[in-house]
C-alpha positions in Angstrom: 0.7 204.3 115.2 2.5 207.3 116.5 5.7 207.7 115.8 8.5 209.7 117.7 8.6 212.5 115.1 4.9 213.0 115.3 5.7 214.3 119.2 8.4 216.0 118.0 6.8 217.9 114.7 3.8 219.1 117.5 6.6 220.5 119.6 8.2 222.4 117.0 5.3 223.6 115.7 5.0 226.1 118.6 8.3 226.0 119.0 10.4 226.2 115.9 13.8 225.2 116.4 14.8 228.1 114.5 13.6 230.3 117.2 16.7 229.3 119.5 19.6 231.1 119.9 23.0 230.7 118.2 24.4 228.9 121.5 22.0 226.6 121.4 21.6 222.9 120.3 17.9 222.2 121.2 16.7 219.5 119.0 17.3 215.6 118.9 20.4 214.7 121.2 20.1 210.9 120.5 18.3 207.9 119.2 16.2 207.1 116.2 13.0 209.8 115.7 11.4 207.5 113.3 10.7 204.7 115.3 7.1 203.8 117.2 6.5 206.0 120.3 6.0 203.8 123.1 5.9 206.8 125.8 7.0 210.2 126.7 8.7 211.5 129.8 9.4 215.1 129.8 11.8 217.0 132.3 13.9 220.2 132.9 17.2 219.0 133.0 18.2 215.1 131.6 20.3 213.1 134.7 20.7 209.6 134.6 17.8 208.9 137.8 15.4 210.4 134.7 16.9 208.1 132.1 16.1 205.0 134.3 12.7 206.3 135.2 12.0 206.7 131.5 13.8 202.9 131.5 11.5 201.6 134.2 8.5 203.1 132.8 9.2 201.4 129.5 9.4 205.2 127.7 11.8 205.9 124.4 11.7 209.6 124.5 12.6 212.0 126.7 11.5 215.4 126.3 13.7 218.3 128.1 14.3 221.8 128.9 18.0 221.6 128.9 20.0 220.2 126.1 22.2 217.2 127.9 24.7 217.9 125.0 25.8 221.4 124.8 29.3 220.7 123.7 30.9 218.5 120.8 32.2 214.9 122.3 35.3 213.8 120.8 35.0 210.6 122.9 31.8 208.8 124.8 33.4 206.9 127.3 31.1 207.1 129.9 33.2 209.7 131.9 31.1 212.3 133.1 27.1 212.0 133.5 26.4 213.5 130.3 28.7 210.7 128.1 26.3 208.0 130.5 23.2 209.0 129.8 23.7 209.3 125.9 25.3 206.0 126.0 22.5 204.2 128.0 19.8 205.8 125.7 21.7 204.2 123.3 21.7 201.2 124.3 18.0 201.2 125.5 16.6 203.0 122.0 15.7 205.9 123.9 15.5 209.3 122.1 16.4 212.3 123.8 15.0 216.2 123.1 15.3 219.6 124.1 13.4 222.4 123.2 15.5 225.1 124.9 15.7 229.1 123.6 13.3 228.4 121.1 10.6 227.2 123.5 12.2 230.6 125.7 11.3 232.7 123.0 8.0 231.0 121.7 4.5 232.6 122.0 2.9 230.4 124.8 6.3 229.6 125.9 8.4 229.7 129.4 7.9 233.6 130.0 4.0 233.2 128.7 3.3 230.4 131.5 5.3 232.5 134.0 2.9 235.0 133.4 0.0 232.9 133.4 0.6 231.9 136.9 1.8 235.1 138.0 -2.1 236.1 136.4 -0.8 239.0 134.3 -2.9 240.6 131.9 -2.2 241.6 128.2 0.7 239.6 128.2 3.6 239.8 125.0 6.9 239.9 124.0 9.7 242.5 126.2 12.5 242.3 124.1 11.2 240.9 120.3 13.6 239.2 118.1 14.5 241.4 114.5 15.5 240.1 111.1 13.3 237.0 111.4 10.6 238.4 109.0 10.2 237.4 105.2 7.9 239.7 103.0 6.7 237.7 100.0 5.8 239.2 96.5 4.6 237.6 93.9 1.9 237.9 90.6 -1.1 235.5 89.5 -3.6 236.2 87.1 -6.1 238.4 89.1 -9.1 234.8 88.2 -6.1 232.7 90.2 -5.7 235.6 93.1 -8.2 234.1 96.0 -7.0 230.8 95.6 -3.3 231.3 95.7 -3.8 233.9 98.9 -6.2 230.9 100.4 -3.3 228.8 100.3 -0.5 231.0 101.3 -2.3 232.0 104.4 -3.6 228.4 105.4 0.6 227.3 105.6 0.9 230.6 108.1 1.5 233.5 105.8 -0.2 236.8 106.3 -0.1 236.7 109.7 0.6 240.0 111.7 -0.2 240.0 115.8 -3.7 239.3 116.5 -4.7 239.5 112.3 -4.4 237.1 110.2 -5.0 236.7 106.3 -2.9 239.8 105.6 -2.0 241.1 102.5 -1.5 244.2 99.8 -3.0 243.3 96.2 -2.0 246.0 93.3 -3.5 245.2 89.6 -1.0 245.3 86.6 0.3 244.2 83.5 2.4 240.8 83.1 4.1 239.8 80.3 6.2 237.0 79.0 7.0 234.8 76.0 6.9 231.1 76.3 9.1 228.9 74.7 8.1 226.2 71.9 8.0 223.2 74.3 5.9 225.0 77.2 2.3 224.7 77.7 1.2 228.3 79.4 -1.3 229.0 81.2 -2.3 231.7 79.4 -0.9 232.9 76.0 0.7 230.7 73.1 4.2 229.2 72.8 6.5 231.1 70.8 3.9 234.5 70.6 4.4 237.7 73.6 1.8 237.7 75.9 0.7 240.7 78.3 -2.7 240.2 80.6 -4.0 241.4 84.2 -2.0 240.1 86.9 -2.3 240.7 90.3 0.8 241.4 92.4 0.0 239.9 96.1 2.4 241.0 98.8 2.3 239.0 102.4 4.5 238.6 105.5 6.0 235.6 107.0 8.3 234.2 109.7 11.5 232.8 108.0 11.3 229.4 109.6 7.8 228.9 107.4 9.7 229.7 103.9 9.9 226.3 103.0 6.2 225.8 103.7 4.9 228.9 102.0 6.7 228.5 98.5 5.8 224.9 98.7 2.3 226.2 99.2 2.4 229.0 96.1 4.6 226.3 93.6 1.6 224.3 94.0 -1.3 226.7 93.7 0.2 229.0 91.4 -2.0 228.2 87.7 1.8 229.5 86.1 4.2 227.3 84.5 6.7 229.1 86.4 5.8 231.5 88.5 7.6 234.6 89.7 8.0 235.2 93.0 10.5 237.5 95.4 11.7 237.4 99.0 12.7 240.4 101.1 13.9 239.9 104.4 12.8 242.6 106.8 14.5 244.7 109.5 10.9 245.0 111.7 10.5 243.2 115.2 8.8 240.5 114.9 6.4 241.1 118.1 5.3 237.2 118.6 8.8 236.1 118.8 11.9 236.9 121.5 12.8 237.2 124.9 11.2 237.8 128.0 7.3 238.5 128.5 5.9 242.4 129.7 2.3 242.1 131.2 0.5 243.9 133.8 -1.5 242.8 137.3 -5.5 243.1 137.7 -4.7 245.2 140.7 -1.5 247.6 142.0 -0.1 245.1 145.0 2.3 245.9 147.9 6.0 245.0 146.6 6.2 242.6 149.5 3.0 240.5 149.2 4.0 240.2 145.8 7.2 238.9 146.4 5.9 236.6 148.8 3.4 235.3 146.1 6.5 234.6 143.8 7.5 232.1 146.5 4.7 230.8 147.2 3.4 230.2 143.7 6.7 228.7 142.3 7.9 226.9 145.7 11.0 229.0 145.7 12.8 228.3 149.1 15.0 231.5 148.5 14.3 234.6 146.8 16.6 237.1 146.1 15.7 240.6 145.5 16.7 244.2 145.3 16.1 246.9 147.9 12.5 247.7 148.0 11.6 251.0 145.9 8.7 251.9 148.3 6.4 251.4 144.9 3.4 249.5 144.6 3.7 247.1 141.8 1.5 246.9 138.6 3.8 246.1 135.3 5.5 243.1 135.8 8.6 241.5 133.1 9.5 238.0 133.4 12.7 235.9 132.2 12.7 232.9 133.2 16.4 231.2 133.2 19.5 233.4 132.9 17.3 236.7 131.9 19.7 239.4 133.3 20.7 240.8 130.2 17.0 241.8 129.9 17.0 244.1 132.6 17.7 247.6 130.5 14.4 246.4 128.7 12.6 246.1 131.3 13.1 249.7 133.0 12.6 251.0 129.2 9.2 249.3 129.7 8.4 251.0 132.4 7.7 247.8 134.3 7.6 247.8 138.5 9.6 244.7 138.7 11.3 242.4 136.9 11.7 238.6 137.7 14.4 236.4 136.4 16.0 232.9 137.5 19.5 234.2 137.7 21.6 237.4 138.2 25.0 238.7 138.8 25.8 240.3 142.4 25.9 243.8 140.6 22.7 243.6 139.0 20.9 244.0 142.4 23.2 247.8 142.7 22.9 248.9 138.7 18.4 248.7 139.3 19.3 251.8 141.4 15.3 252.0 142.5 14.4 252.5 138.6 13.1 248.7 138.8 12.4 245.8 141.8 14.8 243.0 140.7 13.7 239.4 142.3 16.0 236.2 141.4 14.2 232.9 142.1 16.6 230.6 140.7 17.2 229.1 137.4 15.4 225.7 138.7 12.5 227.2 140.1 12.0 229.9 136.9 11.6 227.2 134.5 10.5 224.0 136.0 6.9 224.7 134.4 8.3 223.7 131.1 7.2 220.2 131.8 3.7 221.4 132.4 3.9 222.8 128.7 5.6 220.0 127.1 2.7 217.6 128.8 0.2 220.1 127.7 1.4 220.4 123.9 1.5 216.4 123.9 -1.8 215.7 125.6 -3.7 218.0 123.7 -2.5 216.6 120.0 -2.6 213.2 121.0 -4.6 212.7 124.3 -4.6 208.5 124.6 -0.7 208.6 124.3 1.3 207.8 127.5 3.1 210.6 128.7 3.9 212.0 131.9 6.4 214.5 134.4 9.0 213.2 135.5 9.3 213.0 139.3 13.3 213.2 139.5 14.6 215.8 141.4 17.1 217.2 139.3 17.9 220.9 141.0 21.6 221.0 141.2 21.5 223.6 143.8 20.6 222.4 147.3 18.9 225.0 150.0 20.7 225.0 153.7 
């Protein structure tokens, strides 16, 4: 029997909701996550035509881009579209998700599929997020050292880019002096003890923490082991915003552009005045990605893609960088693609499926 959360845990495990921004409020919206999945339908935005097909399909979670609730309700009275679709999820036992800004700034999320389709090369992270890195210290006796590491690094520690298994190991002295009650590993109660000990140092992303001491409390040979947590100023390069990457080929700036529209079926593009440049490094935002657009030129990249844009951006490029807008719809409307991908590959006889509302606010003249 699968169970909601089971959907849910494989979606946070490549995105962690700790991954989303401070604005955010990606995670369960509604309903009860412990209950039996009968069905999954995932979407961009939640309207109430997708929370009667999820009805008519006989679905109980929905699966979107978007949070529906953004702001705090001090009421649900069925006032606006957002207060009727929680309240008829309630009343049909429907559970309603969003992974937003952390699926934004995931490895293999939005950004990674843009540039997947786009068929960029050597694709990673533009603007990485910082203070999200956790080293870990601690000391085992040096007989305990390959087991404890074994474990640290099968929960996700030790993990740097492309490497994995990572660590620094130093040889030393330990010492302690157990109390009369203890039973030590090594040593006698009430008599000093010093012996080899190994000190092991690793790196991990914060949101694994809870994993990884679990992991050492319950490998570690020690009565009480000693262990230390230092949280680290480096980018974290597998983690932030936006996604650098570079074409097979240099390509005209229009044909380029033109492949944008064709690729995404954008009806309108929006873009900057043409530098005269062929194109080879491309950056991608998908969504509101403005704010990126100093990172981009400091990457040197050709052009830089992005679902919405203020009228001023298109003057401040100043021929450093080819801005195209594509709209906010259109930049992230692949998300169901990777929510149906995530879900079919982990559990591939479960029902799920893309919703076929058509949910773009903004209408094309």
């Amino acid at each position: 029997m699968i169970r909601i959360k089971d959907i849910l845990n494989e979606i946070e495990r490549i995105a962690p909701l700790s991954l989303q921004e401070d604005f955010d409020n990606a995670g369960v919206q509604v309903g009860d996550i412990g209950q039996q999945a009968t069905g999954a339908l995932v979407c961009l935005d939640v309207t109430e035509d997708v929370v009667n097909e999820a009805i008519d399909a006989g679905f109980n979670l929905i699966i979107s881009h978007h949070p529906l609730a953004f702001k705090p309700f001090k009421s649900l009275t069925g006032r606006t579209y957002v207060e009727r679709c929680l309240m008829t999820a309630i009343k049909n036992d429907i559970v309603i998700y969003a992974a937003h800004t952390n699926l934004d700034n995931a490895e293999g999320g939005v950004n990674y599929k843009l540039a997947e389709m786009f068929g960029l090369e050597d694709a990673r992270v533009l603007s990485p997020q910082k203070n999200r890195l956790l080293k870990l210290v601690t000391f085992v006796p040096e007989e305990s050292a390959e087991t404890l590491r074994h474990a640290l690094f099968k929960v996700g520690a030790g993990s740097i880019g492309d490497y994995s298994s990572c660590s620094f190991n130093t040889e030393g002295t330990g010492s302690f002096l157990p109390g009369r009650d203890t039973t030590p590993y090594r040593g006698e109660p009430g008599e000093l003890y010093s012996g080899k000990e190994i000190r092991i140092e690793t790196i991990l992303p914060d949101y694994k923490k809870a994993q990884v001491v679990r992991a050492l409390l319950s490998a570690h040979p020690y009565e009480e082991p000693v262990f230390d947590l230092y949280r680290l100023e480096n980018e974290w390069q597998q983690a932030g915003s936006g996604v650098i990457g570079n074409l097979p080929d240099w390509e005209d700036e229009l044909i380029f552009l033109q492949r944008i529209k064709d690729t995404l079926g954008v009806e309108c593009l929006k873009h900057s005045q043409l530098t005269g440049r062929k194109l080879r490094t491309v950056a991608i935002c998908g969504g509101s990605g403005a704010f990126l657009i100093k990172d981009a030129i400091a990457a040197d990249a050709d052009i830089f893609i992005t679902g919405e844009a203020r009228y001023n951006d298109f003057y401040d490029v100043e021929g450093e960088i080819l801005l195209a807008v594509i709209g906010h719809y259109e930049s992230e409307i692949c998300t169901k693609d990777i929510f149906f991908h995530i879900i079919s590959k982990k559990f591939p006889t479960f029902a799920v499926q893309n919703s076929i509302a058509n949910i773009n606010p903004i209408k094309y003249l």
